[in-house]
C-alpha positions as CSV (number, residue, x, y, z in Angstrom):
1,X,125.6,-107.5,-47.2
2,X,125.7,-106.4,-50.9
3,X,123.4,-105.5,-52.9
4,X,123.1,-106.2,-57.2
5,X,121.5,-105.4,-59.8
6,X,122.0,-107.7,-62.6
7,X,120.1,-107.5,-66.3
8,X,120.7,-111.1,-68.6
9,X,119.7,-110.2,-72.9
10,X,119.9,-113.6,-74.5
11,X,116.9,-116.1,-74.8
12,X,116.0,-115.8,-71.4
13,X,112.0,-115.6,-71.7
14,X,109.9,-118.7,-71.8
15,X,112.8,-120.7,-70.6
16,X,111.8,-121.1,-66.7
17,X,115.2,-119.0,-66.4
18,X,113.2,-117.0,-63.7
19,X,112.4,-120.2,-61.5
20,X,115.8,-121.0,-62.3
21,X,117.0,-117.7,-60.6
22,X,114.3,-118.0,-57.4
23,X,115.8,-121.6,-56.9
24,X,119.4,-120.9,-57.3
25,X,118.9,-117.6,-55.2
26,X,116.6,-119.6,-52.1
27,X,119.4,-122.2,-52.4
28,X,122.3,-119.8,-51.5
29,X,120.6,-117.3,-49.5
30,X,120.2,-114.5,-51.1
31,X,116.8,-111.8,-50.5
32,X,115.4,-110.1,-54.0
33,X,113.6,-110.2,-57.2
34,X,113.5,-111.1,-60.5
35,X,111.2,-110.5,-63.9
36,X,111.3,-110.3,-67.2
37,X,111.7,-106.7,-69.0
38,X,109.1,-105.7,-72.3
39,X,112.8,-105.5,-74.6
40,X,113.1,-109.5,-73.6
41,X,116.2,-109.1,-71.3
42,X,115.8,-110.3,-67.1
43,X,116.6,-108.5,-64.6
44,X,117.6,-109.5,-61.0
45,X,117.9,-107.6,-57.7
46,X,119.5,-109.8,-55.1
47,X,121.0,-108.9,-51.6
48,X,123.4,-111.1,-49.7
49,X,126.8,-112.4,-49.1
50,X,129.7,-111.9,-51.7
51,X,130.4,-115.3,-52.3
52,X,126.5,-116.1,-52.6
53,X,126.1,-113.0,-55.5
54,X,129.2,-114.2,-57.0
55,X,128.1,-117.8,-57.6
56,X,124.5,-116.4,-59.1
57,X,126.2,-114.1,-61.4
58,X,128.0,-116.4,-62.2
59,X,125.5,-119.5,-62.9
60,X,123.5,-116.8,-64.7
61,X,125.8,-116.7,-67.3
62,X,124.6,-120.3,-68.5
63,X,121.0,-120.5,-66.5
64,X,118.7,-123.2,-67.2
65,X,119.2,-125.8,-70.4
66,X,117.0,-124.1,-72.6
67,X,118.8,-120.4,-71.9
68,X,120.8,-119.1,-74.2
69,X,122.5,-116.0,-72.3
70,X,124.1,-113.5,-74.9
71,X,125.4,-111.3,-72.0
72,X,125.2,-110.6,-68.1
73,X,125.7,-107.4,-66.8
74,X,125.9,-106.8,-62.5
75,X,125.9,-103.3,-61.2
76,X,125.8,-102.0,-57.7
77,X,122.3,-101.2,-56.4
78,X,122.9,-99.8,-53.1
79,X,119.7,-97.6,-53.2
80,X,117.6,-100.6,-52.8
81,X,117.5,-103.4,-50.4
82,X,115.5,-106.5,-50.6
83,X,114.9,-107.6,-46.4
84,X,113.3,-111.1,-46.9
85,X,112.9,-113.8,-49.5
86,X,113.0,-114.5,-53.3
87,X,109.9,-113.5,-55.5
88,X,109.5,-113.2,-58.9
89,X,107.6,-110.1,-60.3
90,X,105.7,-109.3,-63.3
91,X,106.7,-107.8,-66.6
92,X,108.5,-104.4,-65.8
């Protein structure tokens, strides 16, 4: 299992891009987080298989209709592991 850490800057707030990420996340199996950040960007923690990880990162790139994602950025976060489920969290 692998663990991300991915931050989204673009119009990403007041989008549903978060629901977008719980559902997208649920639907491939992945355990985590996500909220929005106070400078407007979102950030993700998610834990799973490669290929699951890869496909979110990826679909993150474009999110939900009314995104419009300037840039994606996916770092290692092996300090932190998410053991169950997909939540979203408030404002960090």
């Amino acid at each position: 299992m692998t663990t991300k850490r991915i931050i989204v800057s673009g119009r990403v707030q007041g989008v549903g891009y978060r629901d977008w990420v719980v559902r997208t996340a649920q639907r491939t199996g992945l355990t985590g987080w996500v909220r929005n950040t106070k400078d407007g960007r979102v950030e993700i923690l998610a834990a799973g298989e490669d290929e699951a990880l890869a496909a979110l990162i990826e679909g993150a790139q474009t999110g939900p209709g009314q995104a419009r994602v300037a840039n994606v950025e996916a770092f290692a976060a092996d300090d932190e592991k998410p053991n169950k489920g997909f939540t979203k969290r408030f404002t960090a």
